[in-house]
NUKOLLO-457021 format. One record per atom (N, C-alpha, C): x, y, z. Coordinates in steps of 0.1 Angstrom, whole numbers, plus 5000, padded with zeros to 4 digits. Example, Ala and Ser with C-alpha at 12.3 -4.5 7.8 and 13.67 -1.06 7.14 Angstrom:
2
513249435078
512349555078
513249675078
512849785071
513749895071
512950005079
END
This chain:
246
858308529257
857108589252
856708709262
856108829256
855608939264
854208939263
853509049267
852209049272
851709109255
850509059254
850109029239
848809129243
848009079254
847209149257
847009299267
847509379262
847809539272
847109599271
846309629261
844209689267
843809609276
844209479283
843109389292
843909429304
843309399314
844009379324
845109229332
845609289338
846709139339
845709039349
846108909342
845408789349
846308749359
845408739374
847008679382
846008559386
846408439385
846008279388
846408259404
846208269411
846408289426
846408149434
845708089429
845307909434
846507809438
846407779448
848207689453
848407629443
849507569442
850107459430
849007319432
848707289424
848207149421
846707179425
846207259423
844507279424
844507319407
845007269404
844507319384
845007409377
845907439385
846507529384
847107569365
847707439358
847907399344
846907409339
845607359337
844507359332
844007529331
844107619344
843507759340
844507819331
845907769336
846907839326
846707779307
846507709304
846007639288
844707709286
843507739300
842607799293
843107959291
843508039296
844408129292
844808169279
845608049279
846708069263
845308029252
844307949253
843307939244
843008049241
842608139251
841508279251
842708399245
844208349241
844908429236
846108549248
846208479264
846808529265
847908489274
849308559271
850808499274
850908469289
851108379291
851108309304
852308259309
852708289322
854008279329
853808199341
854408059340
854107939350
854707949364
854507839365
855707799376
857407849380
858107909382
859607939381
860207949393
860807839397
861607769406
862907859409
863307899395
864608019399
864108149406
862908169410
862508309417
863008349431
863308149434
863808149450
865308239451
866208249441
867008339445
867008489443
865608539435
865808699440
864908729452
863808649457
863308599472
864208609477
865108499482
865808469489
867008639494
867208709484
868008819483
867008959487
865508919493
864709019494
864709109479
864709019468
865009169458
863409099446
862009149457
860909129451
860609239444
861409299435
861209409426
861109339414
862409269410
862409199402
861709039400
861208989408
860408899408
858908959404
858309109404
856609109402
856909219389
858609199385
858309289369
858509189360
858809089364
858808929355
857108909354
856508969361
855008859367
854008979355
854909099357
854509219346
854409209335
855509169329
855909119316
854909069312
853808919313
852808859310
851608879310
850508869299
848908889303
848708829318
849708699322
848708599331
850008529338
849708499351
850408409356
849908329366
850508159366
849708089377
851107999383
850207949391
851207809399
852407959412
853307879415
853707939423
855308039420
855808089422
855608139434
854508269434
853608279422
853108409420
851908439428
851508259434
850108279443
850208349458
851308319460
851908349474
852008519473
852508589464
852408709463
851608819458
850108739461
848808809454
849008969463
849208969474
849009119478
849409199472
851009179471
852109249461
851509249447
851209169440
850809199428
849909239425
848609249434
847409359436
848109489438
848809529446
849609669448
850409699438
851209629429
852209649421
851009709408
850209589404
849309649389
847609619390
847209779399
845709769406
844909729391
843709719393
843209679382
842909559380
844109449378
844109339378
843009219377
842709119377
842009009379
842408939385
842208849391
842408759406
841608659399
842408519404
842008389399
842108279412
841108219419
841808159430
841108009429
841607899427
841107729423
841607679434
840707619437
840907519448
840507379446
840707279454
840207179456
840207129471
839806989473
839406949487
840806909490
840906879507
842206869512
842606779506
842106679510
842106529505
843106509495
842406579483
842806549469
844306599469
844006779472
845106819467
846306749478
846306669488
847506649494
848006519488
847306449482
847406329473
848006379463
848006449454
848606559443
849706579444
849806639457
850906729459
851906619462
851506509471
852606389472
853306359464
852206299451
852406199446
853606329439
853006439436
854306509421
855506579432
855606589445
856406589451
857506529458
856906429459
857406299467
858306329480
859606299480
860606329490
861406439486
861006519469
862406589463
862506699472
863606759474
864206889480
863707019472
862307119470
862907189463
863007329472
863607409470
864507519478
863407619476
862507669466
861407739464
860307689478
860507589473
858807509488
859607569500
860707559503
861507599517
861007729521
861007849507
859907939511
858607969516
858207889506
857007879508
856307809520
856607729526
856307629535
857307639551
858707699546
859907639560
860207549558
859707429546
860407319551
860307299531
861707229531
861907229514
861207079511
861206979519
861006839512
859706869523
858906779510
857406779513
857006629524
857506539524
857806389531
858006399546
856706379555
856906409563
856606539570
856306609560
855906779562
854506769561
853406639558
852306689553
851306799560
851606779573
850506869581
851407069582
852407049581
852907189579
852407229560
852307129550
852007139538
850607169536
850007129544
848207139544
847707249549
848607269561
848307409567
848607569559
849207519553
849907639547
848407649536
848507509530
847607539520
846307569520
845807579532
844607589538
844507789546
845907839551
845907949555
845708039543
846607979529
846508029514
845308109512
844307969512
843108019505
842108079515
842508089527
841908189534
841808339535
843808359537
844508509532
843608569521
843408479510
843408539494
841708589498
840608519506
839308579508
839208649514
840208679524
839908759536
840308889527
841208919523
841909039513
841009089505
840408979496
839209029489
837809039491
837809049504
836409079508
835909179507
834609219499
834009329496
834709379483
835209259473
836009309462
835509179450
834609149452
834009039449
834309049431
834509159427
834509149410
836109189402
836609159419
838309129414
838609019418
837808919421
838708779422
837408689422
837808579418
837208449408
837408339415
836508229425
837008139433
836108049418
837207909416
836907829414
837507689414
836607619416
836907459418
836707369402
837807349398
838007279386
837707139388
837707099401
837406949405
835906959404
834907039409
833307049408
833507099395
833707129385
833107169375
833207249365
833807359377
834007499366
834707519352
834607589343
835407549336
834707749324
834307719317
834407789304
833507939307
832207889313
831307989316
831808039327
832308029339
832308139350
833908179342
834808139339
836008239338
835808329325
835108289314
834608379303
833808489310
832708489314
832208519325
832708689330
833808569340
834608719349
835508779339
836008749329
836908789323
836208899308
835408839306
834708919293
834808869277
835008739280
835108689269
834108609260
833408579249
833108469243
833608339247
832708229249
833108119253
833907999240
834607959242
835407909230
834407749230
834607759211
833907619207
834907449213
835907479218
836707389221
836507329237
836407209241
836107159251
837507229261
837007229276
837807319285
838507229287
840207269286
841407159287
841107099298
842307009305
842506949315
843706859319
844606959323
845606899322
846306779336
847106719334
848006619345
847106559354
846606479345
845106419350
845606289359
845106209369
845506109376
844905989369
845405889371
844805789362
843405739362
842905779378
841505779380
840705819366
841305949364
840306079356
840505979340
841505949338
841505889326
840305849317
840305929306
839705889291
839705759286
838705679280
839505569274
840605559259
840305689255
841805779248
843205809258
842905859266
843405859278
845005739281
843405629282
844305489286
844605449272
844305439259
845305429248
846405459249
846805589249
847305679246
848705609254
848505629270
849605569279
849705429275
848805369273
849405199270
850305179257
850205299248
851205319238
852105349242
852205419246
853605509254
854505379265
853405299269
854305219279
854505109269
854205129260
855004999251
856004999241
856505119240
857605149235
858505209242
859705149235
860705159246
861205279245
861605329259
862105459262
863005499249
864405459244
865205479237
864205519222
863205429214
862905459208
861705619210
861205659224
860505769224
861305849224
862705829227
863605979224
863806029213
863805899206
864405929187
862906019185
861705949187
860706029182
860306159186
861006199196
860506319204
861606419197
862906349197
864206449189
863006469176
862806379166
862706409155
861406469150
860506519165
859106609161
859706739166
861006759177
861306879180
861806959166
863006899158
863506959149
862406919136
861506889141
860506899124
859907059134
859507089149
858707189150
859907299146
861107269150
862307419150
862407449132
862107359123
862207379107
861007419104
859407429111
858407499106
858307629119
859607709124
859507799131
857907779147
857607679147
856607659159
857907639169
856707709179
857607709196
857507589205
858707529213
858307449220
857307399229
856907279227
855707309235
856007289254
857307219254
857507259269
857607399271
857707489265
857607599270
856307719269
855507649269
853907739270
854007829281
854507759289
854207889303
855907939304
856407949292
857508059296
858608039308
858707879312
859207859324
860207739321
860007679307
861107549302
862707519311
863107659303
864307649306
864907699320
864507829323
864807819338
864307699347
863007619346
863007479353
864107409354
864207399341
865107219338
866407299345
867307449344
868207449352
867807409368
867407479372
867107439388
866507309393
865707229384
865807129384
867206999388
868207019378
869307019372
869906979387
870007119397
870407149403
869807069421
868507069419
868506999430
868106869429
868406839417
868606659418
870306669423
871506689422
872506729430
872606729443
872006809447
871406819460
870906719469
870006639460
869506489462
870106389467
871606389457
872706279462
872906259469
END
């Protein structure tokens, strides 16, 4: 998917991984625009110093969040002036609980960038620190720029009015998503929903999930793992450092 919106300016979502980062990206694609996630494959044109090609990928899209794009807010302030700046936070606490829990011990070679150190286990206080210098960098940069960047906390509240708000939009009749909720946060829809899911057996969720994919590929709809444009390069690199794992 390319950038849908080219009269607007590009959204860059700046906020570390696991501060809500999915949730601003869905409010995004609500308000109508193409959004570029997470992509774990960026560690090898990093890695090759070849950041040309990593902020014309970030070009391509109205919007991008999660990593590795927060880490290169300067660069992509320099690459496409104008821009909007997005920065979500939450409290240490939480996001290190987050970050654990969807991290755990895995190896991934992108964090190695990001961090120095690829597995998160064990790394917490080098992981905290980083994430705490993050959201420092991004205020200190935009100081005295206050109507190019947007601090908000999705954990307190924010949601429909301040990013409509900064962005210029009508606020949508639809309640503000919320994605990869912890069980805490749970709905009592919520908890339906999984107590179904945990009662059928894996084998049988595959059959159902094959047979809603090829009912979406016969009415031409797009997958929905792939909203943020990042499906398939994941699941390769993915792929790859469960390997690594062994």
């Amino acid at each position: 998917m390319t950038r849908k919106c080219g009269d607007r300016p590009h959204v860059f979502c700046i906020g570390w991984h696991k501060t809500g980062t999915t949730t601003l990206g869905l409010a995004l694609i609500e308000l109508g625009y193409s959004v570029v996630g997470c992509r774990l494959d960026m560690i090898h044109p990093l890695r090759r110093g070849d950041l040309d090609s990593v902020l014309k990928i970030a070009g391509q899209f109205d919007a991008v969040q999660d990593v590795p794009w927060a880490a290169l807010f300067r660069e992509l302030d320099e690459r496409y002036p104008g821009s909007r700046f997005i920065l979500t936070e939450r409290d240490e606490s939480s996001w290190l609980q987050s970050a654990s829990r969807h991290f755990s011990d895995g190896f991934v070679p992108l964090h190695e960038w990001l961090y120095g150190e690829a597995v998160l286990k064990d790394n917490e206080s080098l992981y905290l620190k980083r994430y705490h210098q993050h959201n420092r960098d991004v205020k200190d940069y935009f100081d005295g720029r206050e109507g190019d960047l947007l601090v908000m906390s999705l954990q307190d509240g924010d949601g429909w009015d301040a990013l409509c708000k900064f962005l210029g939009h009508e606020i949508p009749k639809r309640q503000f998503p919320h994605a990869n909720k912890a069980p805490h946060s749970y709905t009592t829809r919520d908890k339906i929903w999984t107590s179904f899911r945990h009662a059928v057996p894996g084998p049988v969720r595959k059959v159902i999930f094959s047979l809603r994919q090829r009912t979406r590929d016969w009415m031409g709809k797009p997958d929905p793992r792939d909203r943020f444009n990042n499906f398939k390069q994941n699941r390769v690199e993915i792929h790859e450092m469960r390997k690594h794992s062994r």
